[in-house]
VOPA-712347 format. One line per field, with one value per residue (C-alpha): residue number from 0; chain; x, y, z. Coordinates in nm, 3 decimals, padded with zeros to 5 digits. Example, Ala and Ser with C-alpha at 12.3 -4.5 7.8 and 13.67 -1.06 7.14 Angstrom:
// residues 2
n	[0:1]
chain	[A:A]
px	[01.230:01.367]
py	[-00.450:-00.106]
pz	[00.780:00.714]
//
This chain:
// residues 613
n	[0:1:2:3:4:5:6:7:8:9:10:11:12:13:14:15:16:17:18:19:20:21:22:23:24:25:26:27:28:29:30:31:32:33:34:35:36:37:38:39:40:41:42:43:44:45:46:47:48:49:50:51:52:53:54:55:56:57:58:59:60:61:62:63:64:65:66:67:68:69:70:71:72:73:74:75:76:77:78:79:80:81:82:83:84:85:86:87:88:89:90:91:92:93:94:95:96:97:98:99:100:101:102:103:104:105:106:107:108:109:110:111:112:113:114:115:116:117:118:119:120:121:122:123:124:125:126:127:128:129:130:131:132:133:134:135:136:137:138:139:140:141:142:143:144:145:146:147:148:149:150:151:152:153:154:155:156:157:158:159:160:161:162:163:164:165:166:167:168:169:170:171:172:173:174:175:176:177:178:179:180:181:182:183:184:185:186:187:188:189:190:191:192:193:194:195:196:197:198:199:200:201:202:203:204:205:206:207:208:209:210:211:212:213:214:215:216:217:218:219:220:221:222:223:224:225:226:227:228:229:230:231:232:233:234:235:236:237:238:239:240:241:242:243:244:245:246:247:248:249:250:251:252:253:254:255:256:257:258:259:260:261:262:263:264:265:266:267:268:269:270:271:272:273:274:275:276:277:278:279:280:281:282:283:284:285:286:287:288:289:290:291:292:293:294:295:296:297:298:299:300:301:302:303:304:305:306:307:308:309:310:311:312:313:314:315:316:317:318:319:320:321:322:323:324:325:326:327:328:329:330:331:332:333:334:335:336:337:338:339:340:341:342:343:344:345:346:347:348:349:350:351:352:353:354:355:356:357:358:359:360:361:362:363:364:365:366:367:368:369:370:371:372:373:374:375:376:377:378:379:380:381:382:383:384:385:386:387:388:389:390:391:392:393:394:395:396:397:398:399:400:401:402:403:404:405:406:407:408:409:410:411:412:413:414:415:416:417:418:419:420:421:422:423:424:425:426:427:428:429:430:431:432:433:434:435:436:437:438:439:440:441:442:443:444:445:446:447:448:449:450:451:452:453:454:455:456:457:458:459:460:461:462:463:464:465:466:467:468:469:470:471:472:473:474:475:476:477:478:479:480:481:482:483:484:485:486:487:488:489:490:491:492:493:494:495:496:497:498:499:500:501:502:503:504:505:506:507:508:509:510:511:512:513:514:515:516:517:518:519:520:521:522:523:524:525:526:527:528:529:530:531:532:533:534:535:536:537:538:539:540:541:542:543:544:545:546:547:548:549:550:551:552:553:554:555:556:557:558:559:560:561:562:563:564:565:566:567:568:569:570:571:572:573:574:575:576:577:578:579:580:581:582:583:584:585:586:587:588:589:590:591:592:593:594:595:596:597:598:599:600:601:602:603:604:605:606:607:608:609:610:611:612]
chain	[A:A:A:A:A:A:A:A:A:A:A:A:A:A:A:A:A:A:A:A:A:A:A:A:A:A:A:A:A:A:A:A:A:A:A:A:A:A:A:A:A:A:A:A:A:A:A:A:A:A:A:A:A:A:A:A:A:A:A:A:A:A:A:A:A:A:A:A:A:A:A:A:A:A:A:A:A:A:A:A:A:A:A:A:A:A:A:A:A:A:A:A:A:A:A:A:A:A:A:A:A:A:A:A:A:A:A:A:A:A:A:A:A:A:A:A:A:A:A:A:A:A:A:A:A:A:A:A:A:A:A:A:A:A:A:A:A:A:A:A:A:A:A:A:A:A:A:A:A:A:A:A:A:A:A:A:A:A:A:A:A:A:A:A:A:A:A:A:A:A:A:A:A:A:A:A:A:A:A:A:A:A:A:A:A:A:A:A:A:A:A:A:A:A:A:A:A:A:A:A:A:A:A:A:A:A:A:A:A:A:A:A:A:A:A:A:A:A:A:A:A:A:A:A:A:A:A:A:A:A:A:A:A:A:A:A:A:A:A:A:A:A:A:A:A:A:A:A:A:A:A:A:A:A:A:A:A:A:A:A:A:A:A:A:A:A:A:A:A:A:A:A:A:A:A:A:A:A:A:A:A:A:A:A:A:A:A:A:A:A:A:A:A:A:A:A:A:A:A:A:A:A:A:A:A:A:A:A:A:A:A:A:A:A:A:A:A:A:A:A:A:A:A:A:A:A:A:A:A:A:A:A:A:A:A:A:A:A:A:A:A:A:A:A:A:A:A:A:A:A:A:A:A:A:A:A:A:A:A:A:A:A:A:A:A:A:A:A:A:A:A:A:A:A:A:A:A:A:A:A:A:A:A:A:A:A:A:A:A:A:A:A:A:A:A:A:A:A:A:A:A:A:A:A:A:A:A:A:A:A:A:A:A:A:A:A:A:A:A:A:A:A:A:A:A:A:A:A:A:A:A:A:A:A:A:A:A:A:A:A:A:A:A:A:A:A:A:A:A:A:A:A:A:A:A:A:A:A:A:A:A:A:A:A:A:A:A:A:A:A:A:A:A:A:A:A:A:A:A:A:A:A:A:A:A:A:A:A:A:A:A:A:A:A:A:A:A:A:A:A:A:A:A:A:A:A:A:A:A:A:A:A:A:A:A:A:A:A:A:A:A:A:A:A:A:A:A:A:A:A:A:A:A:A:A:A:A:A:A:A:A:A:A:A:A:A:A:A:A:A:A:A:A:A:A:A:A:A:A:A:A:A:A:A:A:A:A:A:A:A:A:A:A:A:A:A:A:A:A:A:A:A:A:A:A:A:A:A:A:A:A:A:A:A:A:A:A:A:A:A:A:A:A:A:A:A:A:A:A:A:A:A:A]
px	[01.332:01.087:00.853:00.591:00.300:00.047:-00.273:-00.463:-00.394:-00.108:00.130:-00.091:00.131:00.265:00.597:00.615:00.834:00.772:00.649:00.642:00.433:00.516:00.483:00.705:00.567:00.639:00.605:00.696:01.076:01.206:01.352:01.141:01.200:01.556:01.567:01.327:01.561:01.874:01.701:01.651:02.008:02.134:01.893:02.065:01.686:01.791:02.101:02.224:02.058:01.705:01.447:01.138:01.014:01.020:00.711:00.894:00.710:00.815:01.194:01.149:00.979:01.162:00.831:00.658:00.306:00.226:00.242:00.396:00.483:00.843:00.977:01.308:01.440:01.603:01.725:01.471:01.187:01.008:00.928:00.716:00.727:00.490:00.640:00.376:00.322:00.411:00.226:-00.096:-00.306:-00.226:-00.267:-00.587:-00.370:-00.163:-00.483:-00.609:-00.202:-00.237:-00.524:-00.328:-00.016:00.138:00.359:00.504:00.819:00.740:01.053:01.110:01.376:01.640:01.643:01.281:01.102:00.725:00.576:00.167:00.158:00.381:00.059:-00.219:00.005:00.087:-00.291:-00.455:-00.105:-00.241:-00.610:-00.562:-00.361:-00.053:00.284:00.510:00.869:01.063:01.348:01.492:01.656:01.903:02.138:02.416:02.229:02.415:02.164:02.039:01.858:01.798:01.760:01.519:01.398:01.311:01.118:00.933:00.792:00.772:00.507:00.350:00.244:00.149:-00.083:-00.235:-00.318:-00.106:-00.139:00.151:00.249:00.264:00.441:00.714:00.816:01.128:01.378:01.637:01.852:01.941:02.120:01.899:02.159:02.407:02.261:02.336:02.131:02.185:02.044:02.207:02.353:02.681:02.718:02.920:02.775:02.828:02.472:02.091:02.129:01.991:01.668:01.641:01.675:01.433:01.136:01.196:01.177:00.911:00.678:00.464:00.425:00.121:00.104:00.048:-00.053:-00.412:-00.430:-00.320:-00.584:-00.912:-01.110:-00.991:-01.034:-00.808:-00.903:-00.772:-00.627:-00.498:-00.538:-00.370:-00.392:-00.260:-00.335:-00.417:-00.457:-00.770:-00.799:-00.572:-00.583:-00.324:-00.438:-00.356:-00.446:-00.587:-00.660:-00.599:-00.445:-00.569:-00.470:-00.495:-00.781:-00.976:-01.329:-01.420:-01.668:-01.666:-01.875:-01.945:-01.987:-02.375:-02.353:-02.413:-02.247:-02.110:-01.879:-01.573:-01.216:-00.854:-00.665:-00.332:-00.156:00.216:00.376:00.638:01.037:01.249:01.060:00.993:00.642:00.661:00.387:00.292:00.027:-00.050:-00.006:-00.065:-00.208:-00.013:00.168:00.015:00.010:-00.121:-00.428:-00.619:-00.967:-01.191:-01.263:-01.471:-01.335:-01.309:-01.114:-01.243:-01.442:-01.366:-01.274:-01.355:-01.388:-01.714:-02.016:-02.137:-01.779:-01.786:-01.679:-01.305:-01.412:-01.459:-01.186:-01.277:-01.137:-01.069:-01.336:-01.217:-01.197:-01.189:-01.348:-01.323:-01.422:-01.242:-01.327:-01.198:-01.019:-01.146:-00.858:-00.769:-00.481:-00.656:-00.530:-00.199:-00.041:-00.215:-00.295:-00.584:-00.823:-01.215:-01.445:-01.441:-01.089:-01.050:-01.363:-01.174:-00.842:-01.040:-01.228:-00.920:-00.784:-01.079:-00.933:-00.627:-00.675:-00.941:-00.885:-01.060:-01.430:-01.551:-01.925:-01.972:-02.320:-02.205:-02.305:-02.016:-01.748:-01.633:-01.650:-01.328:-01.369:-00.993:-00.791:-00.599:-00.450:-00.115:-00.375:-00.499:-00.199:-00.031:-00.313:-00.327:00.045:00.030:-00.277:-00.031:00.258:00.018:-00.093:-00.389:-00.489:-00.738:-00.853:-00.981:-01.199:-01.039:-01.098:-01.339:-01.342:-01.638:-01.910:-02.166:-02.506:-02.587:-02.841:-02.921:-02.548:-02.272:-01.960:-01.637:-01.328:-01.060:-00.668:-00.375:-00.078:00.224:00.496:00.904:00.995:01.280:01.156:01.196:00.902:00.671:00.505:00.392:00.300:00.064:-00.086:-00.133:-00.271:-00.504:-00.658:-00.709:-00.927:-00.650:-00.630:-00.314:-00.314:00.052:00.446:00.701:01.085:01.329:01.700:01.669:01.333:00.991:00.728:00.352:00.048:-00.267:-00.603:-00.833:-01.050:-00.899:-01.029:-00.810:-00.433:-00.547:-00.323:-00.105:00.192:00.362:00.286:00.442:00.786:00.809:00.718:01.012:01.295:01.245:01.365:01.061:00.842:00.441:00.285:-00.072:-00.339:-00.716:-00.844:-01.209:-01.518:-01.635:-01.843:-01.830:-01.558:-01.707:-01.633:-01.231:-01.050:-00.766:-00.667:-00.479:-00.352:-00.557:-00.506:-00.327:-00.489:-00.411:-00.614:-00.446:-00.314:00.058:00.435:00.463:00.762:01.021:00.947:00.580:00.663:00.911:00.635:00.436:00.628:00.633:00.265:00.290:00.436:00.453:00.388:00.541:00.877:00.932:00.825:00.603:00.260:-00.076:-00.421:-00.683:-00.806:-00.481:-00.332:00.001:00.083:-00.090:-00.118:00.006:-00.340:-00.524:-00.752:-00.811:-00.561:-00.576:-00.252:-00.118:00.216:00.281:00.333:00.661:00.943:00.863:01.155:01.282:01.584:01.635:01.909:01.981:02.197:02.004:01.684:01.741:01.699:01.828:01.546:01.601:01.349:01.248:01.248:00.886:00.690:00.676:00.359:00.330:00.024:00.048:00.104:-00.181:-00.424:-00.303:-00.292:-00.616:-00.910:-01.288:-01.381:-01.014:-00.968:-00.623:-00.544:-00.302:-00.115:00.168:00.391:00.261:00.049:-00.144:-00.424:-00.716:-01.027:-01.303:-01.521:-01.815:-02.149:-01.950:-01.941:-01.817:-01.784:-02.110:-02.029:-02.244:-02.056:-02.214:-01.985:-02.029:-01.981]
py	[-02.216:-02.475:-02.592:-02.856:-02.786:-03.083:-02.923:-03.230:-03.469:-03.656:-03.789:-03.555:-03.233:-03.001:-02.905:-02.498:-02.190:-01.859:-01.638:-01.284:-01.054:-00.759:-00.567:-00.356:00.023:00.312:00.547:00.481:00.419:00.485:00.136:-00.117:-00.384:-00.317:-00.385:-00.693:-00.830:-00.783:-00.933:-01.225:-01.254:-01.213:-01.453:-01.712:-01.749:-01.580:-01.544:-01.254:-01.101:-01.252:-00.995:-00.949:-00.781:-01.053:-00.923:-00.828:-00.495:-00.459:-00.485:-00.285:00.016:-00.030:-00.048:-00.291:-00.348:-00.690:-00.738:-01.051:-01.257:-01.362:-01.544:-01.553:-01.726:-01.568:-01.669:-01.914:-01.743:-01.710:-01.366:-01.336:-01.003:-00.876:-00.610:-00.412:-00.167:00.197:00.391:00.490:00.340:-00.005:00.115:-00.101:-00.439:-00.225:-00.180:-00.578:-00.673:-00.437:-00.621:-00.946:-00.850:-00.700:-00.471:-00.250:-00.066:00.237:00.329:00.665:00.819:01.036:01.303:01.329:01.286:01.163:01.193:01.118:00.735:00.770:00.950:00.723:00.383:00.545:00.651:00.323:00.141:00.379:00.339:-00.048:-00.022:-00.126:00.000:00.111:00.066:00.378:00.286:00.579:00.490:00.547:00.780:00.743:00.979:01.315:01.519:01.273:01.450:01.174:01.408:01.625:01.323:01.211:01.500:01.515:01.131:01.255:01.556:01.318:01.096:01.322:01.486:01.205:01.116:00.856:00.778:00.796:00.423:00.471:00.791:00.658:00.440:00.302:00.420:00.224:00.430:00.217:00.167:-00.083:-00.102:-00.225:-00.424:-00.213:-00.114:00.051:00.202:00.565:00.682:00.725:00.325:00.091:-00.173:-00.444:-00.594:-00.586:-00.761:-00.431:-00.408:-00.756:-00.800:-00.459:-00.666:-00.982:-00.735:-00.469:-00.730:-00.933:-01.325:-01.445:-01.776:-01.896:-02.187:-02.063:-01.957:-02.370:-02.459:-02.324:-02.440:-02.313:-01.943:-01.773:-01.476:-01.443:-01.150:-01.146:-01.409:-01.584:-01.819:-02.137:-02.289:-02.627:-02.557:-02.243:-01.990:-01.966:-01.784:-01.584:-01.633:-01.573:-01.818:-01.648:-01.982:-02.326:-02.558:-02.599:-02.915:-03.057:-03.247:-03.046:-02.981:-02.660:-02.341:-02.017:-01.743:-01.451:-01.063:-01.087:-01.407:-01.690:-01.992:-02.267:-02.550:-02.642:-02.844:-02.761:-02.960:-02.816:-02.567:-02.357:-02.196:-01.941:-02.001:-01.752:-01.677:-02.018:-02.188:-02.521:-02.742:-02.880:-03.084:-02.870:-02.487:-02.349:-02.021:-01.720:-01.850:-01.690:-01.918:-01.998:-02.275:-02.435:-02.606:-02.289:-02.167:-01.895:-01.757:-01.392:-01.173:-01.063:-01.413:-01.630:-02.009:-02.188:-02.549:-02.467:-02.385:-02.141:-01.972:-01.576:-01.403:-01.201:-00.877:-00.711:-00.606:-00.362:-00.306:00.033:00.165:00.233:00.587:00.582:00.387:00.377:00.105:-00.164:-00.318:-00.526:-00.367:-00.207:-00.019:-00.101:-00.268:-00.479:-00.848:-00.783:-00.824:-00.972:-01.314:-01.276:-01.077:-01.098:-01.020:-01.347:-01.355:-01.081:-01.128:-01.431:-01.235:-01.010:-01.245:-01.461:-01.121:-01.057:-01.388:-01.175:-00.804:-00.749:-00.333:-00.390:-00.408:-00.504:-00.486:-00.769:-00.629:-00.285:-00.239:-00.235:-00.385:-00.451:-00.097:-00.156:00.001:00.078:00.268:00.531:00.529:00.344:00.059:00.033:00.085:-00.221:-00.437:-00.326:-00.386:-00.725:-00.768:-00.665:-00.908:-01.188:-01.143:-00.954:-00.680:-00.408:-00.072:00.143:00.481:00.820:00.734:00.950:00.944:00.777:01.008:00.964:01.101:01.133:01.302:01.497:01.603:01.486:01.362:01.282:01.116:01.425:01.372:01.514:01.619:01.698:01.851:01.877:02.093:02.403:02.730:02.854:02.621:02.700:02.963:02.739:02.466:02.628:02.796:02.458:02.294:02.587:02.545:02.204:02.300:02.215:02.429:02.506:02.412:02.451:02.549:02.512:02.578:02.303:02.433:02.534:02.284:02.384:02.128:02.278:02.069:02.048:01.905:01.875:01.626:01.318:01.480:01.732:01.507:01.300:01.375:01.634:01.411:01.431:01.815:01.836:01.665:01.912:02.214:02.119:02.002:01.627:01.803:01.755:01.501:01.487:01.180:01.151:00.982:00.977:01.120:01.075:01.148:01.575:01.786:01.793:02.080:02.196:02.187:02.186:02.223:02.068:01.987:02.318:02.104:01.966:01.627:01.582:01.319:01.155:01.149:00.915:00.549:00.439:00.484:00.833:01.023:01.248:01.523:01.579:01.524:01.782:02.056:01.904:01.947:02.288:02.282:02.092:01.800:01.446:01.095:00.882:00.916:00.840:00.491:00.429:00.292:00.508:00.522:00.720:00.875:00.772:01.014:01.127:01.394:01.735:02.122:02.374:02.588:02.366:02.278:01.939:01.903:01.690:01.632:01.403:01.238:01.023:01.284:01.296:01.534:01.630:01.541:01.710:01.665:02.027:02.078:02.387:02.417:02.719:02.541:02.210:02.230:01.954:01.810:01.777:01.593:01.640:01.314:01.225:01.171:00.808:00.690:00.450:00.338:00.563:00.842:00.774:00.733:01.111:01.272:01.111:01.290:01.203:01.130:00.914:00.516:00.412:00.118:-00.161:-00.462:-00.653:-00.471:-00.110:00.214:00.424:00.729:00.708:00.861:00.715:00.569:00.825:00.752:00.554:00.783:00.612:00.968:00.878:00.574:00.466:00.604:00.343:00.190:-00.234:-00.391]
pz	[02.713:02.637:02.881:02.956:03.031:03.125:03.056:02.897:03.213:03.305:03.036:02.784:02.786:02.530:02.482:02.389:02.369:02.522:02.285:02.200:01.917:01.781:01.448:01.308:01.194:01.047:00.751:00.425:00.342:00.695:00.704:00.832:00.631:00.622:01.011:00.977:00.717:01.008:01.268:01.036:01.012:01.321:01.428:01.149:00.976:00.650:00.429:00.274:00.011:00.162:00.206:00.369:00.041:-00.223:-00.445:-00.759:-00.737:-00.378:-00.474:-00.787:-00.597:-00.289:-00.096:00.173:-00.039:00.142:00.520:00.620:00.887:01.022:01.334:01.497:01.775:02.093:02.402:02.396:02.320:01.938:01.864:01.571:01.334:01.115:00.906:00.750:00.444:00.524:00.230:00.316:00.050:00.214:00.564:00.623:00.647:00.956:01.152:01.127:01.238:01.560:01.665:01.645:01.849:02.168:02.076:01.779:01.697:01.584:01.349:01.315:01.029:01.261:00.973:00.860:01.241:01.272:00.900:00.858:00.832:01.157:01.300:01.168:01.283:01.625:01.722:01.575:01.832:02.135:02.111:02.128:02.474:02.326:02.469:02.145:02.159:01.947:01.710:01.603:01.256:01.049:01.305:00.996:00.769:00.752:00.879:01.122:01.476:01.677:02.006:01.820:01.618:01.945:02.125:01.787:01.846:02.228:02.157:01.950:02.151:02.382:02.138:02.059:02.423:02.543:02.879:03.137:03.075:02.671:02.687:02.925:02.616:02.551:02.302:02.097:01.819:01.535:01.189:01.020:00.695:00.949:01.151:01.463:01.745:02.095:02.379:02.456:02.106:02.252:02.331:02.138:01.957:01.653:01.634:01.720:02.059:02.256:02.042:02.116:02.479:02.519:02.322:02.593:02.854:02.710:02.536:02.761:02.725:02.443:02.632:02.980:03.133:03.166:02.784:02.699:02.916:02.772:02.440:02.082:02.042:01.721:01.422:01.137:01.070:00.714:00.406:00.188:-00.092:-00.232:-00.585:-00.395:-00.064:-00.175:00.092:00.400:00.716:00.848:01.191:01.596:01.864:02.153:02.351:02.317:02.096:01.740:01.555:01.188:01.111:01.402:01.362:01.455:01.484:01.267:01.388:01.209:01.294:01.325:01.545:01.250:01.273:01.066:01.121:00.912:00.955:00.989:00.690:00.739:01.001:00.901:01.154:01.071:01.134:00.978:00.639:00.604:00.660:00.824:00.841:01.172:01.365:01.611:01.770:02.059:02.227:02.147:01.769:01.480:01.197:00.850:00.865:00.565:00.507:00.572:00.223:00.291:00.588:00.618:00.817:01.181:01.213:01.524:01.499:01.795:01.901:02.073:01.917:02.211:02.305:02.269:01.972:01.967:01.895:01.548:01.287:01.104:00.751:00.585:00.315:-00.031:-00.153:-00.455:-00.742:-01.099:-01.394:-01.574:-01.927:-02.223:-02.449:-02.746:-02.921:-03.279:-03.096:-02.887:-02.872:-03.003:-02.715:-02.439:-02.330:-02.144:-02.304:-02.207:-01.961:-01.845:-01.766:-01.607:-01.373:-01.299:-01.210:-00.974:-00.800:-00.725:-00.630:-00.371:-00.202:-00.034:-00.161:00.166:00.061:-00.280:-00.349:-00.672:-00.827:-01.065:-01.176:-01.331:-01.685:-01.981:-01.722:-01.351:-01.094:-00.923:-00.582:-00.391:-00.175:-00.339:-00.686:-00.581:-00.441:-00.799:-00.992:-00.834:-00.912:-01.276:-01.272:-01.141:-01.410:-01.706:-01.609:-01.565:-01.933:-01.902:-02.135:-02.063:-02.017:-01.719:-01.663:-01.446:-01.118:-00.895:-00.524:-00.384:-00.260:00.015:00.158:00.442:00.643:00.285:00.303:00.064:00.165:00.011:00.186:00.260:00.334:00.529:00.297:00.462:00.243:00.288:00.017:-00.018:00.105:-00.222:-00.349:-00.090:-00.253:-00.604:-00.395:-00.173:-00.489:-00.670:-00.345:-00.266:-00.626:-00.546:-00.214:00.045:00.328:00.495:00.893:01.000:00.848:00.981:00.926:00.949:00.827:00.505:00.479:00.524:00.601:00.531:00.690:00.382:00.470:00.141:-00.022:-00.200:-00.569:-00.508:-00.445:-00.781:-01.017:-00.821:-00.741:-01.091:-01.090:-00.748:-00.843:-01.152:-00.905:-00.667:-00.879:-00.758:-00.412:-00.252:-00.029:-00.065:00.215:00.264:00.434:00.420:00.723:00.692:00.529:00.531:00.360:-00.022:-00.098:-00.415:-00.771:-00.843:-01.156:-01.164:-01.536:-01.738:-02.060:-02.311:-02.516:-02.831:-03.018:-03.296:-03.588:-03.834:-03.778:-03.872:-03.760:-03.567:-03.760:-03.551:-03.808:-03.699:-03.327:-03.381:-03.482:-03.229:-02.930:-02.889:-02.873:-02.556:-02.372:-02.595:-02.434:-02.738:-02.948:-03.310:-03.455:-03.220:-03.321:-03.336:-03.400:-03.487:-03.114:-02.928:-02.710:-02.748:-02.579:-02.393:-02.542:-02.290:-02.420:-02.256:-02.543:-02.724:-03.063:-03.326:-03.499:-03.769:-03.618:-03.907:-04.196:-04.291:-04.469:-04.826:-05.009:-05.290:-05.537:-05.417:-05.120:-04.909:-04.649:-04.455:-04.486:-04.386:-03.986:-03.772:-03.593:-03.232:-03.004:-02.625:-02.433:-02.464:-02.109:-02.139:-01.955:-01.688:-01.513:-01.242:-01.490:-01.694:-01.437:-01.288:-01.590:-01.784:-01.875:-01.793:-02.176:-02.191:-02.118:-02.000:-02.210:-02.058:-02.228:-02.101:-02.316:-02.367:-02.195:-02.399:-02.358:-02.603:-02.611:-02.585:-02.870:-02.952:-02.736:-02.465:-02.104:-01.773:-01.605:-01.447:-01.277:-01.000:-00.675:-00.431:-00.183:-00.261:00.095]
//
């Protein structure tokens, strides 16, 4: 219902709804956005088709890369969502929304249980106080568990020390796809009402009468940008009421201060932004005029008021370099092709991208600092279908010293795989310097528990999809900085490289291929130190795949062979930056991906491994 509230003096009041906070959580893929996207329709906010997800990478992958903010109305009340990534290289924007909120929903798939993201988002949930409510998800699947689904989440929290009041959580079962949620999962039901009515009553109020009543307190907790607006600030109000054309406060982590004004304030209704004059104490919203406001800094009305406490944002683990392109195809097909460009891509970048770290200073190009390589590979991406042509080292993983000690950052795998491919993939992880911690049987699944260093999981994943058929599931997460685990070699093939430029011919990539795996097909273009494909020997090959059939006037029947070509392993970005070699540059255009060596007295193995904060 909406109330009024005179907390300015008589006749000055403030009309306002009741208003709840919550994010939504889970692991990768086990429907989060799916059940945002419902509640948005039941709610009447959003048509059909309308998703959460509207990144055309995000709908192409079938991923949440972007958290972002939703509201919905409800019996009088506005809840706002914040549905946020579930891979683990973008798990640094789910820490900075739990600070921001009340509540989550933990959403747990009723066939694959708690999986490691589940872990990380649950403990970061439980160490802020916050009371999680469980939505066990999709109960259609075949092989769905919910009972043992939910023991699973159960022990789980229980490991992780919840106290009594967390662990007594409560538990809705749900069908995202259809829109369907209930309470016991032998109740009838037709929409999300249950899931609903348990957030009003689970979720406690973000405003009072009290809150209205004090001075200006909110923190960004996110960023955005707009091409005229400049920087914007995904924001929650704590206290107060913050209006346009407001001067106010920002105060940083160390205690400086320095004033600034509020041009324009969005809050959220459905997916839409709407811009208002005011907000009150408990919306989050979207507010513009602060250009360089950061994330974790408190806006205040008062110069003296306390600062909100700290966020903290995740430190990249990996790092690697990026630099114009050089090949004898460079400029062919991109738009955007020097340094200067693309320094201005990444610092634009650096405006909402708070996981990446870039050091301007590094000699020969930009030392891209990031969070795993799917962090990188969709910024690359984005680079590519902007216009932007390039090329980019290996990556390494970032390593520290401390205390005379190095340190590297080290993961948690956890692997769902057929028994039958248990065996090869403990052998491949154990090369890699991952130690197995737990197995465990589940039907005719096993699910194996890996703790190694981050060198170790680069360029594994393609390696583990050939190992189990496709049948298998690899999740990680960084777990922290250790020990440095040693030297690890991880590369068995070699590179086939090309050592003439022209039209590659399918009669010498048909010799070729049975020397190893190919990366191109016939009539594609090469160069002279492009790779095309890998030798199974594991030593470097150079190969001419533009010579062609000698033809003759003379015609034999038992001599002419049909020539019969393997699908070549076409390379993506993701591909290339697994499979690459220390002496190769991944080169990237709008229209094409391509391995190359690199030019003679050029090295970026060595790359300067400090962390740029």
């Amino acid at each position: 219902m909406y109330t009024y509230l005179d907390v300015l003096g008589p006749g000055q009041g403030l009309f306002f709804m009741e208003i709840r906070n919550i994010a939504i959580i889970a692991h990768v893929d086990h429907g989060k956005t799916t059940l945002t996207d419902a509640l948005l329709r039941q709610a009447g906010v959003a048509k059909d088709g309308v998703s959460m997800d509207s990144n055309a990478l995000e709908l192409e992958r079938g991923i949440t890369i972007y958290s972002k903010n939703a509201a919905i109305p409800y019996k009088g009340t506005k809840i706002n969502i914040v549905d946020t990534p579930g891979h683990a290289d973008f798990g640094s924007e789910v820490e900075r929304v739990l600070r921001s909120i009340d509540s989550v929903l933990l959403v747990v798939d009723a066939q694959e249980g708690p999986m490691p993201q589940t872990r990380f988002v649950l403990k970061k949930s439980l160490e802020l106080g916050l009371r999680p409510i469980v939505v066990i998800n999709k109960i259609d699947k075949r092989a769905a568990d919910p009972a043992r689904c939910e023991e699973e989440v159960l022990e789980l929290f229980l490991e992780l020390g919840a106290n009594n009041e967390q662990a007594n959580f409560p538990v809705v079962y749900a069908n995202g796809r259809a829109g369907i949620a209930k309470l016991n999962i032998s109740d009838e039901s037709n929409d999300l009402s249950p899931l609903l009515d348990i957030i009003l009553s689970h979720v406690p109020s973000a405003s009072s009468r009290a809150l209205l009543a004090k001075p200006l307190r909110m923190q960004p907790f996110n960023l955005g940008y707009d091409n005229f607006l400049g920087r914007l600030a995904v924001a929650r109000i704590y206290e107060g009421i913050l209006r346009a054309g407001e001067n106010v406060f920002v105060k940083k982590r160390g205690g400086d201060v320095r004033s600034g004004k509020i041009t324009k304030i969005f809050t959220f209704s459905g997916l839409d932004k709407i811009d208002s004059a005011e907000a009150s104490a408990g919306d989050i919203i979207l507010a513009a005029g602060l250009p360089d406001i950061d994330i974790g800094e408190t806006v205040a009305a008062d110069e003296n008021a306390e600062a909100l406490p700290a966020i903290a944002v995740d430190e990249p683990t990996i790092t690697l370099s990026f630099l114009v392109n050089n090949s004898p195809f460079a400029g062919r097909e991109g738009k955007y092709v020097t340094s200067r460009q693309i320094r201005d891509y990444l610092l634009r970048e650096l405006e909402v991208n708070v996981g990446l770290r870039v050091d301007f200073a590094s000699s020969g190009g930009f030392q891209v600092f990031g969070r795993g390589e799917l962090h990188i590979a969709i910024l690359l991406e984005n680079m590519r279908r902007a216009g932007y042509e390039l090329q980019v080292s290996q990556p390494q993983t970032i390593i520290r010293e401390e205390n005379g000690q190095k340190l590297e950052p080290f993961e948690e795998a956890v692997v769902d795989a057929p028994a039958e491919y248990q065996g090869v993939v403990i052998e491949r992880l154990g090369t890699r310097a991952f130690v197995l911690k737990n197995m465990a049987h589940k039907g005719e699944t096993v699910r194996m528990h890996f703790e190694g260093p981050t060198r170790g999981i680069l360029g594994y994943r393609n390696q583990f999809v050939i190992d189990t058929k496709g049948e298998g599931i690899l999740a990680c997460r960084v777990i922290g900085f250790r020990p440095y685990a040693g030297d690890i070699k991880k590369r068995a093939v070699g590179s086939m490289v090309s050592m003439a430029r022209g039209t590659a011919m399918g009669y010498a990539l048909w010799g070729l291929q049975e020397r190893g795996k190919l990366y191109i097909g016939p009539q594609t273009e090469v160069y002279e130190g492009m790779v095309i494909g890998n030798t199974s020997k594991g030593v470097e090959m150079k190969v001419n795949p533009t010579k062609g059939k000698q033809l003759t006037n003379v015609r034999a029947s038992a001599s002419d062979e049909a020539i019969v070509l393997v699908p070549p392993f076409e390379l993506t970005i993701e591909r290339g930056l697994e499979i690459m070699a220390e002496d190769e540059y991944l080169e990237i255009t709008p229209q094409s991906v391509r391995l190359r060596k690199m030019p003679s007295g050029e090295n970026h193995t060595a790359i300067d491994k400090r962390l740029i904060l």
